[in-house]
C-alpha positions in Angstrom: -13.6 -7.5 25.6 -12.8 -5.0 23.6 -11.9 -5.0 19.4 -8.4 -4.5 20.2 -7.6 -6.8 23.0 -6.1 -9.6 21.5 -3.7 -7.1 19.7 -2.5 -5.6 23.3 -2.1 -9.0 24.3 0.9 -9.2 21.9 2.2 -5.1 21.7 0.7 -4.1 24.8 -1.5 -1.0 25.7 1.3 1.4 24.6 1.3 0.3 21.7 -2.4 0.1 20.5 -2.1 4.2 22.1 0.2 4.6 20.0 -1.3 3.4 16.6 -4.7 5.2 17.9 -2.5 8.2 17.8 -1.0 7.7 14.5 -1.8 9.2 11.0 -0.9 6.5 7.9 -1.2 7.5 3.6 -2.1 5.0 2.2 -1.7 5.7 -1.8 -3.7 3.0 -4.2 -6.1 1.3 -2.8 -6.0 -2.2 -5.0 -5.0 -5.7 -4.9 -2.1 -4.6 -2.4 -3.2 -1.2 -0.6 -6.8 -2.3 0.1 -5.5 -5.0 2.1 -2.9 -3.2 3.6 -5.4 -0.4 4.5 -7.7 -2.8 6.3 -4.8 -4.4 8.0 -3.8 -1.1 9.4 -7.5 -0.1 10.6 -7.8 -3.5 12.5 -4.8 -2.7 13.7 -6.2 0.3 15.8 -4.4 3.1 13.2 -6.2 6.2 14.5 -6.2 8.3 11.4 -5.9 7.2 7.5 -5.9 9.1 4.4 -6.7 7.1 1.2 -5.5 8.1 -2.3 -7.3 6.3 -5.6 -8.9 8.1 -8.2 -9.9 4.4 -9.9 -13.3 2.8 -9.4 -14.3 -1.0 -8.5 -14.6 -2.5 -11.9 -15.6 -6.5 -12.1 -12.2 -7.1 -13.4 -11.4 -6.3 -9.8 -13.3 -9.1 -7.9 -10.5 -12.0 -8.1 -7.8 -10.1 -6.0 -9.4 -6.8 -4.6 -10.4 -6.8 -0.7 -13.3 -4.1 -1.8 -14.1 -5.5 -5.0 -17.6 -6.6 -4.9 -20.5 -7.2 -7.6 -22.6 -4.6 -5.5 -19.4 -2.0 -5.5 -18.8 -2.7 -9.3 -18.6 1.1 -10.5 -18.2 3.2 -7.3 -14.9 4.9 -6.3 -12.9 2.7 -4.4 -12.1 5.5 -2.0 -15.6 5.8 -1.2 -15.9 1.8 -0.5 -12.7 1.4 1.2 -13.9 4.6 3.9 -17.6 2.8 4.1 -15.6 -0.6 5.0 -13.2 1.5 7.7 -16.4 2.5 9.7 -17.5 -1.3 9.8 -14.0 -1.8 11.6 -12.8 0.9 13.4 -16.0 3.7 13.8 -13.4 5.5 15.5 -10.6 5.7 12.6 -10.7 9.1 10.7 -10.6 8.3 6.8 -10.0 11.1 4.1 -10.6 10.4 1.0 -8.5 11.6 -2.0 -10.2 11.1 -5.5 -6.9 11.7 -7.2 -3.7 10.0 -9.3 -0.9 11.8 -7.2 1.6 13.1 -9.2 3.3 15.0 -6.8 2.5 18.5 -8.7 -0.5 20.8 -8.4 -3.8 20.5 -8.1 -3.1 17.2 -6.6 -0.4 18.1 -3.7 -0.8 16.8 -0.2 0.9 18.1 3.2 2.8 15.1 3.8 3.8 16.5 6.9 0.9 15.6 8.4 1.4 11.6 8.3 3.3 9.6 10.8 3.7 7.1 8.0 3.6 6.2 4.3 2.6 3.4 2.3 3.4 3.9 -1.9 1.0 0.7 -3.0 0.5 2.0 -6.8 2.0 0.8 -9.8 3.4 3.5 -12.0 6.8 4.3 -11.6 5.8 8.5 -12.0 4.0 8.4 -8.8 5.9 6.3 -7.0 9.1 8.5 -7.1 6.2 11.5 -6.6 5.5 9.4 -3.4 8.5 8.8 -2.3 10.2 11.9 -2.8 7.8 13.9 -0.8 7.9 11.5 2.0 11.5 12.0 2.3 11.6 15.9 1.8 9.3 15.9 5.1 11.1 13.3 6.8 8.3 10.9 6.9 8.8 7.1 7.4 7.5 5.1 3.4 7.4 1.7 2.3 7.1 1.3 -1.1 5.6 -2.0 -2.8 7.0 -3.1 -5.7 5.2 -5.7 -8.6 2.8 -8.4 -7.3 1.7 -8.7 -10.8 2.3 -12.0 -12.9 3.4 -13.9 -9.5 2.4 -17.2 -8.2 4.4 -17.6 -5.2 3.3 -15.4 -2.1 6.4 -16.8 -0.1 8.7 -14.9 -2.1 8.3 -11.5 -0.8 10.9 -9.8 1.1 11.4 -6.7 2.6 14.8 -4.9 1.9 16.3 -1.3 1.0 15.4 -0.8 -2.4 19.5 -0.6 -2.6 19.6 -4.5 -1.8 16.5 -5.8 -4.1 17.4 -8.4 -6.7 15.4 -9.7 -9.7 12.2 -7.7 -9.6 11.5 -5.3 -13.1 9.9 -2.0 -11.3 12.8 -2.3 -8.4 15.3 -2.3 -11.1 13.8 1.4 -12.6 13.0 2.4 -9.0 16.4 1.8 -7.9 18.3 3.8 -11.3 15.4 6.8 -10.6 15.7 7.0 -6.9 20.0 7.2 -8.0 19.7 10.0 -9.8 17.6 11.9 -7.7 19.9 11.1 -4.7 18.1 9.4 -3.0 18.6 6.3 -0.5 16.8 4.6 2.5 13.5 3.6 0.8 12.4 0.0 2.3 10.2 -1.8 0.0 8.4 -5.1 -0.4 9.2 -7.2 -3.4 9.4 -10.7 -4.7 12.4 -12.2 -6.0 10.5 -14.7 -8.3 10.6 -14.2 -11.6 7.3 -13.1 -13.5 5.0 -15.5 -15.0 4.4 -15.3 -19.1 0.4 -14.5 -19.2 -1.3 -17.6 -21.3 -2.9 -14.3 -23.1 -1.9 -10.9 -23.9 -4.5 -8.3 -22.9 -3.9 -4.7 -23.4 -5.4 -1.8 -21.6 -6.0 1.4 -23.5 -4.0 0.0 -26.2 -1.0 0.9 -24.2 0.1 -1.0 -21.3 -0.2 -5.1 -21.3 -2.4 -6.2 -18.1 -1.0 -8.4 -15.6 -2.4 -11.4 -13.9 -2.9 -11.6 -10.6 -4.4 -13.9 -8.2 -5.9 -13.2 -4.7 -3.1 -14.5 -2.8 -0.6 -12.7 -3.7 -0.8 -8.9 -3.8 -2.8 -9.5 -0.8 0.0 -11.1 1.3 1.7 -8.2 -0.1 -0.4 -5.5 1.4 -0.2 -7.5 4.7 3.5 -7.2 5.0 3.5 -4.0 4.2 1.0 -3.0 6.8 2.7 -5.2 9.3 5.8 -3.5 9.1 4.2 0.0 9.5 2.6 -1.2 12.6 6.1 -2.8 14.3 7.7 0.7 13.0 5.1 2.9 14.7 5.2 0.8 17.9 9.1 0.2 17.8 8.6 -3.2 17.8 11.7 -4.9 16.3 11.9 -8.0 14.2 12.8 -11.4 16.0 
């Protein structure tokens, strides 16, 4: 028996050749794209490039797939690739060390990916994401807020065109207008945000939003789920 033969049993020997032959971005590598990321590299995903420039802080441990007392202070890149090797020796990981803007010094040949996954939170890097994807023609999912959820059954995936409810689909859906842009699937929840019991700010700038571990976790697995059916051409129902 081999790691991957219960995944053949369902997709079939085609398929897992075809995810060892694929090449997957995954960009944040938290709550939702560390998840997603080990998803994919159980999955059989031959090649995955991994973009975080944040490290494993304890604030991390309730939600974070990587998030460990031991990994408290070390890049999350650098956990996340040690992980990968556990699971898949054979996966190539890349590490990026970087908050992608999109501009120089931080530019990546998105060429080179068979697919993209856009599991950070800003909405700067998430149009930097997405927009690059598109100019080369390269499949994305983008993940919008987990934060401040309760409900993990309330994620669906749409065209950001269709999404409903959702703060950060709202802004992605006016930016991704005026840059002419259509076509972007996404994951997103349609229940409305929970008020925090406390405000907490971070950097005196941004209020922090609770989370709990199942939900931008079942996130990330949606996401990764519907990369792998897209790669393989496996089609829903």
């Amino acid at each position: 028996m081999n790691a991957f033969e219960r995944s053949g049993l369902l997709i079939g020997e085609e398929s897992l050749e075809k995810l060892k032959n694929s090449h997957v971005a995954v960009f944040g590598i938290g709550g939702v794209g560390g998840f997603a990321v080990e998803a994919l590299a159980r999955s059989g995903v031959g090649a995955l490039d991994i973009i975080d420039n944040d490290i494993v802080s304890e604030s991390n441990i309730n939600r974070q797939i990587i998030a460990l007392y031991n990994t408290v202070g070390r890049y999350k890149t650098e956990v996340m690739k040690e992980r990968i090797a556990l699971i898949n020796p054979e996966c190539r990981v890349t590490e990026h060390r970087l908050f992608f803007l999109g501009t120089p010094p931080n530019m990546l040949d998105f060429s080179q990916f068979n697919y993209v996954l856009d599991a950070i939170d800003t909405v700067t890097g998430k149009l930097a994401i997405i927009e690059n994807a598109k100019l080369c023609g390269v499949p994305v999912i983008s993940c919008m807020g987990a934060g401040n959820k309760l409900d993990p059954t309330r994620f669906e995936i749409a065209d950001i065109s269709k999404t409903s409810v959702c703060p950060l689909a709202k802004v992605m859906r006016r930016e991704l207008k005026k840059r002419g842009i259509e076509g972007v699937k996404v994951v997103y929840s349609k229940e409305e945000a929970v008020t925090p019991l406390q405000l907490i700010e971070e950097g005196g700038k941004r209020q922090v939003a609770g989370s709990l571990a199942f939900v931008p976790s079942v996130a990330g697995l949606i996401a990764a789920g519907e990369i792998i059916k897209d790669l393989c051409g496996i089609k829903n129902g």
